[in-house]
N, C-alpha and C positions, 0 to 999 in steps of 0.2 A: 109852265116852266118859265123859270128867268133869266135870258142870256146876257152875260157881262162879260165883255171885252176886255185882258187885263194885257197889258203891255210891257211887253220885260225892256229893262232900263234901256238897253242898247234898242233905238229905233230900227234899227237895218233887219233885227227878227219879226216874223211876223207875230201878232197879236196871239193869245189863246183867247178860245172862247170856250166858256163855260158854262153848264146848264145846271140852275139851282134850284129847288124847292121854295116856295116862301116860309120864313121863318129861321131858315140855316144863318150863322153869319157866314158872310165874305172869305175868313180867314178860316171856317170850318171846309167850304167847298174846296178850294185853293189846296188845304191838307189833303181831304179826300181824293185830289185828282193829282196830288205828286206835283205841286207846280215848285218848279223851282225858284226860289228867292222869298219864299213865304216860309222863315224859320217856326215861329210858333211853340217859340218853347215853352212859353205857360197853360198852354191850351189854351189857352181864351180866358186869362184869368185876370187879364190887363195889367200884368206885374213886369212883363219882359218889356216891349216894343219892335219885340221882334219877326210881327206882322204889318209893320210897318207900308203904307200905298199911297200915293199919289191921285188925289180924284180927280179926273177933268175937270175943268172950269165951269162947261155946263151940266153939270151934276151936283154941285157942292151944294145948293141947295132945295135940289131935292131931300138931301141927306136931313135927318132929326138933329139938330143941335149936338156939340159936344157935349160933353160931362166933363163935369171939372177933374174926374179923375182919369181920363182920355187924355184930356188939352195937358195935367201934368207931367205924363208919360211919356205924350209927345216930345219935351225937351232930353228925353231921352235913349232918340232913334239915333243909331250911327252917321246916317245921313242928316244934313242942313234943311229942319222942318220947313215944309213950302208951304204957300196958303192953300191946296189942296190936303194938304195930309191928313190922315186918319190911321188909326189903326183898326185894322181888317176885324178882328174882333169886334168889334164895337158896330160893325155896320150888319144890322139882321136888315135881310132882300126879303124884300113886298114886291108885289107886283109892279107898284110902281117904278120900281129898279129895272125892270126889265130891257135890256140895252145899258147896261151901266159901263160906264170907263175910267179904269183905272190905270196908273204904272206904276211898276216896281220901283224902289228905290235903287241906286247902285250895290248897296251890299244893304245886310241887318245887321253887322258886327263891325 
């Protein structure tokens, strides 16, 4: 199993944690567990950005490179892209993810 700490924007809540499969993306668990602020309206088809997260700084490069059609999309999350962001879609959990740290954006619209 691989547990990822995801952080909803307001710090004062505490963290969810999450238990994932290797292989799932990020932004499929997130749907599966009802989390809120993970809209996901394309299913994972990388058209919306409205799985829009936040990666901690020591994760960012654990992560696999962007794709150019990721990095495009990202200019078009509601939120002011950070050098963490990603969209939740795009990140499939390995093993190596296991302990991963994300935050929510403020909204996805």
């Amino acid at each position: 199993m691989i547990t990822i700490q995801l952080q909803a924007h307001d710090a004062a809540q505490a963290p969810l944690t999450l238990q994932a499969q290797p292989g799932q993306s990020l932004m499929q668990v997130a749907v599966d567990t009802n989390v809120p602020g993970i809209q996901a309206d394309c299913g994972g088809l990388l058209t919306c950005a409205t799985c829009h997260v936040v990666v901690h700084e020591d994760w960012v490069k654990q992560l696999p490179p962007m794709g150019r059609d990721e990095d495009g999309m990202l200019a078009f999350t509601a939120q002011t892209r950070e050098p963490g962001s990603r969209l939740s879609c795009q990140i499939m959990l390995t093993e190596a993810l296991d302990g991963l740290q994300v935050t929510l954006p403020e909204n996805q619209y």
